[in-house]
Structures are given as structure tokens and as C-alpha cells.
C-alpha positions as CSV (number, residue, x, y, z in Angstrom):
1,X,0.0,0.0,0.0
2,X,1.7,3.1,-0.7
3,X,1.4,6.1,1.4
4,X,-1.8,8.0,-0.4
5,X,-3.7,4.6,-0.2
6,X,-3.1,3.8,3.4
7,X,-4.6,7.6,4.3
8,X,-7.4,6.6,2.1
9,X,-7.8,3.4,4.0
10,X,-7.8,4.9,7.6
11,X,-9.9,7.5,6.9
12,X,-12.5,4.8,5.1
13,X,-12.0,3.0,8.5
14,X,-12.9,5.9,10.6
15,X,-15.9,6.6,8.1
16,X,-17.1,2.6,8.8
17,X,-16.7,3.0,13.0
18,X,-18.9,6.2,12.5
19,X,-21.7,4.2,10.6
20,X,-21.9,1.5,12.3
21,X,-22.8,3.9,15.2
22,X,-20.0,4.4,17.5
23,X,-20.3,8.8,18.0
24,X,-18.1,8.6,21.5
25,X,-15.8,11.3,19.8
26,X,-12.9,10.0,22.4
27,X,-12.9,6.6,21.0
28,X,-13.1,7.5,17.6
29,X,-10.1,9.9,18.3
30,X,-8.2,7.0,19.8
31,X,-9.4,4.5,16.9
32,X,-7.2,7.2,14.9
33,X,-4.4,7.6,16.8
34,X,-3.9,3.4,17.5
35,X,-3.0,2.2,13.6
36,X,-4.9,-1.8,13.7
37,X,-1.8,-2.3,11.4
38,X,0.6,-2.6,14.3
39,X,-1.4,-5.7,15.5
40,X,-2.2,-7.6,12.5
41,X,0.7,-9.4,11.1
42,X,2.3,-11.6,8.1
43,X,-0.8,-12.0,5.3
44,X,-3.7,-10.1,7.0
45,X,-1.6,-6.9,7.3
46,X,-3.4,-6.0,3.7
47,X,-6.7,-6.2,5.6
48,X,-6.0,-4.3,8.8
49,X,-8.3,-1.7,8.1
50,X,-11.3,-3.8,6.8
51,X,-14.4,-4.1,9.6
52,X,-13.9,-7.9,10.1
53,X,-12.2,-10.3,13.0
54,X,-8.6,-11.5,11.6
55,X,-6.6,-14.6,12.9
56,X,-4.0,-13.9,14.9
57,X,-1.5,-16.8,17.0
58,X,-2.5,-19.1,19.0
59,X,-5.8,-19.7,17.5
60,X,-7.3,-16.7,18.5
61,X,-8.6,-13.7,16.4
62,X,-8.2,-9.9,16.5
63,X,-12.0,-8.4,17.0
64,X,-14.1,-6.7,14.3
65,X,-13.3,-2.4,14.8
66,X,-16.2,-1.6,14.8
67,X,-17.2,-4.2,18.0
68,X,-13.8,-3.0,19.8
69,X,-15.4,0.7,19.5
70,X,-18.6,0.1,20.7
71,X,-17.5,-2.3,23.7
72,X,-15.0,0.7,24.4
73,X,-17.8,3.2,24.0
74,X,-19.8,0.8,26.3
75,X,-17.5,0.8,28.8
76,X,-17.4,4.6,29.2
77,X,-13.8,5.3,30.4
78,X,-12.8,8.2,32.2
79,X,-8.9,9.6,32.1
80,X,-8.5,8.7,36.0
81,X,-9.9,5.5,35.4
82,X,-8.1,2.0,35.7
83,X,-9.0,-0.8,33.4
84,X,-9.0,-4.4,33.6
85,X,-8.9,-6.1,30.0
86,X,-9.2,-9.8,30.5
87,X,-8.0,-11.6,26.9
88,X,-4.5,-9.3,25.4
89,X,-4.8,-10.9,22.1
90,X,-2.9,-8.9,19.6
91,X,-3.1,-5.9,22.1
92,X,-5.4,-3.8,20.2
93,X,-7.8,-3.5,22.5
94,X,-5.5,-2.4,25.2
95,X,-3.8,-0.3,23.0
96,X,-7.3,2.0,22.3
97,X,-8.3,1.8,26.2
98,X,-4.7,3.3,27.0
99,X,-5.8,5.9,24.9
100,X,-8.6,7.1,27.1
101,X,-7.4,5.9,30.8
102,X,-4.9,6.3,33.5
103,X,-3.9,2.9,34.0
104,X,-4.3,-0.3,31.9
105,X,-3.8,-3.9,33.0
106,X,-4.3,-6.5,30.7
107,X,-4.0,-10.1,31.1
108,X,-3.8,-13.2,28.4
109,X,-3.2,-16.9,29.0
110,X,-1.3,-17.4,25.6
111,X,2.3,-16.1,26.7
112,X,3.4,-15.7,23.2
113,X,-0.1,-13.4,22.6
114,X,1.4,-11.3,25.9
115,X,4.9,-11.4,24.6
116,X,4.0,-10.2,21.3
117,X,1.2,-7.2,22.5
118,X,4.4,-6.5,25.3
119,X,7.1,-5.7,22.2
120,X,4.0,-3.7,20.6
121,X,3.3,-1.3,23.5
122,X,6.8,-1.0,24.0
123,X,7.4,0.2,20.3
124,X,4.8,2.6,20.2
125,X,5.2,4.2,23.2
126,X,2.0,2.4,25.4
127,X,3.8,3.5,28.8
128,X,0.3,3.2,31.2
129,X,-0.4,-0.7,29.6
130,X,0.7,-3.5,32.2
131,X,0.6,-6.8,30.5
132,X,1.0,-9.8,32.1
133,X,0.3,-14.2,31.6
134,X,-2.5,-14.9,33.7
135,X,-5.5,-16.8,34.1
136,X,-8.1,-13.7,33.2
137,X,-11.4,-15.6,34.7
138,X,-9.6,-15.0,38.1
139,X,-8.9,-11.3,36.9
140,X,-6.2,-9.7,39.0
141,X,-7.1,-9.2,43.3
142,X,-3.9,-7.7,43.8
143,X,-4.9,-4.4,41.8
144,X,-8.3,-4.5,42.7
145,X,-10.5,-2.6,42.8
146,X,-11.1,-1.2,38.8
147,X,-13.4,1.4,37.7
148,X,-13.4,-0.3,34.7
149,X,-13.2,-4.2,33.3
150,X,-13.6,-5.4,29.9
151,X,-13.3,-9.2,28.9
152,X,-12.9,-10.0,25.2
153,X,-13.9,-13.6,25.6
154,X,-17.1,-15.5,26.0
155,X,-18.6,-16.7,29.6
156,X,-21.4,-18.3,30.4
157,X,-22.0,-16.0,32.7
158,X,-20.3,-12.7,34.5
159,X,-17.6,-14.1,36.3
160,X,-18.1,-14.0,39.8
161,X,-14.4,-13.4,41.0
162,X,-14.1,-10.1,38.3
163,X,-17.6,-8.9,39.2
164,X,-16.3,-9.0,43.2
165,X,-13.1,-6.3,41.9
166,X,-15.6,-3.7,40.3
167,X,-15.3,-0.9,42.5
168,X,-18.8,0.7,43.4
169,X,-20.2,2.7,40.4
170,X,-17.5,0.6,38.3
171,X,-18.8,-0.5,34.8
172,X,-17.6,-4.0,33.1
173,X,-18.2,-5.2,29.8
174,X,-18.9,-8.8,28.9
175,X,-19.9,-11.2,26.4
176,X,-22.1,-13.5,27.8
177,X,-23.6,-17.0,25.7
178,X,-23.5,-20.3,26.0
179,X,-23.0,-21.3,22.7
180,X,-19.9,-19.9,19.9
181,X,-23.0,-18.8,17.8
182,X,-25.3,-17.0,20.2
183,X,-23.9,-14.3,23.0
184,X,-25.2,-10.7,24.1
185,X,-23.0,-8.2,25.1
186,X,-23.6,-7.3,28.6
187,X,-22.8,-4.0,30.9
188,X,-22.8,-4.4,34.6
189,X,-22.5,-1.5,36.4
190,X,-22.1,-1.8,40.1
191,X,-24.2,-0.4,42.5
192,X,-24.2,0.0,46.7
193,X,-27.1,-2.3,46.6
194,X,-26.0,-5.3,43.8
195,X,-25.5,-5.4,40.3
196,X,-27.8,-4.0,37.4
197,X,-27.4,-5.8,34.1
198,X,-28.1,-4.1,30.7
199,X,-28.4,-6.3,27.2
200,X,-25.9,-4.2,24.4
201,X,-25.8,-6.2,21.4
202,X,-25.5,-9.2,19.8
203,X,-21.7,-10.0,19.1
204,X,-19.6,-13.6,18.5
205,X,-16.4,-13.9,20.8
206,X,-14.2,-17.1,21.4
207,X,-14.8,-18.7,24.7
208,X,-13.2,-17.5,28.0
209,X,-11.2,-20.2,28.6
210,X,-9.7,-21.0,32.8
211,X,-6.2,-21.6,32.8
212,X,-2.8,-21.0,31.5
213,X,-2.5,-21.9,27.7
214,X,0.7,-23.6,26.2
């Protein structure tokens, strides 16, 4: 791609996000700024700016734009906030939400997936992103509480043990199904008296998986 064609591509991207409804004008700003590029490697670099899921190592995929937007939009970050990403994959996701908050820890049971986002941040600067090989359904007790916690993976339900590190008035977003083929996106927001639940959209995520991976 030579240098007029990938302005024309990122600005096409941008143009996508916006239609497929994400108007947080903080997350589109940091959809700019974080090039997908960086996290897609070998054959699917060509296709870094298209609105689709890509495969990335260890049979995982980097998500669709458009559903990172709108789960960051979801998750309504403030710049004092600390984050919680359960699932690093390529880093993206990270990447964007370092972007908009204070503090990002991420956490990935694949430790060439964390390796690889690591050298990533590192190269571009991500100072505020902690990444780290970890069992993500247990999330991370020792920072607790977060403001904010996003998983990028599939549960059946919202895992007990991340709900527990919300801090009061703390928002997490979720993919919640049963099934590869049927999940809702889910915000929990965290109140004095319990948790109050709110159906997003329908999205497809890879399961969230307990454990280390090899």
C-alpha cells in the first residue's frame, strides 16, 4: 500500500466505526491515533483496516473495529480511570483503552499473545499498559479494585471473582452465551445495593477459557 492509499484506507476505517454507530468522539479519536496495522501481522496486514475479526497466533482472532469501538464506547472510560482487560490478544484492545485511561492492566493466558502485544506497547510508546500471563477468569485481586473491566472472551456467565473487583459505580463489559453462535453483550454497572445488568448487542467472541494456555 503506498502512502496516499493507506490515508485513504484509515480515513475509510474511521468513516465505517462512524456508521456502524460508534459517535463517542474520544474513541473515535483514539481508533485514529492506535493504527490496527501494528497488531495484524504476516498475510492479513493488507486487511488491517477492513471491519472484520482477523486470525492472529494461537488460534485466537483480533476483533471486528467496529465491535472494539462500541464495547469501548460501552465501557465509558474516564482519564482517571483503571482498566481491567481480560483476553490481550494482539493488544489492540489495550492499545485503544490506553488511549482514554490512566492505567491499563491486561491479562492473556497465551504467553506468546502477551509477549508479542508486550514488544508492541513497547514500540509505540504504550507507557500506562501492564501486561501480564495470567488466568483472566480469576482477573487480577492484587490491583483490585477497577473502575473499569472489559473481557474479550465469551462466559457463560459474568464471572463471579471479576464482578467482586468492580469498585462501586464501576462498569464492566462482557460477552455472555453459551454457545460460539449466540452471546449478548452485557454492561454491569455496580451499585451500593447489587448489580444492574443491561443487554448491548448481539456480538460472537471465542470462549473465555480458565487456565494458563501452552
Amino acid at each position: 500500500m503506498s502512502g496516499d492509499d493507506l490515508v485513504e484506507a484509515r480515513m475509510r476505517f474511521i468513516y465505517t466505526l462512524r456508521s456502524r454507530g460508534v459517535t463517542d468522539a474520544r474513541v473515535l479519536q483514539s481508533m485514529e491515533r492506535i493504527d490496527r496495522r501494528d497488531f495484524v501481522t504476516g498475510v492479513f496486514a493488507e486487511r488491517a483496516y477492513e471491519d472484520t475479526p482477523l486470525p492472529i497466533a494461537c488460534g485466537q482472532t483480533i476483533s471486528q473495529p467496529s465491535v472494539v469501538a462500541l464495547m469501548t464506547e460501552a465501557l465509558q472510560v474516564g482519564p482517571r480511570d483503571k482498566v481491567l482487560e481480560v483476553g490481550t490478544g494482539s493488544g489492540y484492545q489495550a492499545a485503544i483503552l490506553s488511549q482514554l485511561a490512566r492505567r491499563v492492566y491486561t491479562v492473556e493466558r497465551y504467553r506468546t499473545l502477551a509477549q508479542g502485544a508486550r514488544a508492541v506497547f513497547e514500540r509505540l510508546g504504550l507507557a500506562n499498559i501492564t501486561a501480564m500471563v495470567s488466568d483472566g477468569s480469576h482477573g487480577l485481586p492484587d490491583q483490585a479494585p477497577f473502575d473499569r473491566i472489559i473481557v474479550t472472551a465469551a462466559a457463560e456467565d459474568p464471572p463471579g471473582p471479576l464482578l467482586a473487583q468492580l469498585r462501586i459505580g464501576g462498569i464492566m463489559v462482557v460477552p455472555v452465551g453459551q454457545s460460539d453462535t449466540v452471546q449478548t453483550l452485557i454492561r454491569v454497572t455496580r451499585q451500593e445495593s447489587g448489580y444492574e445488568y443491561e443487554e448491548l448487542r448481539a456480538v460472537r467472541f471465542v470462549p473465555l477459557v480458565e487456565g494458563i494456555g501452552q
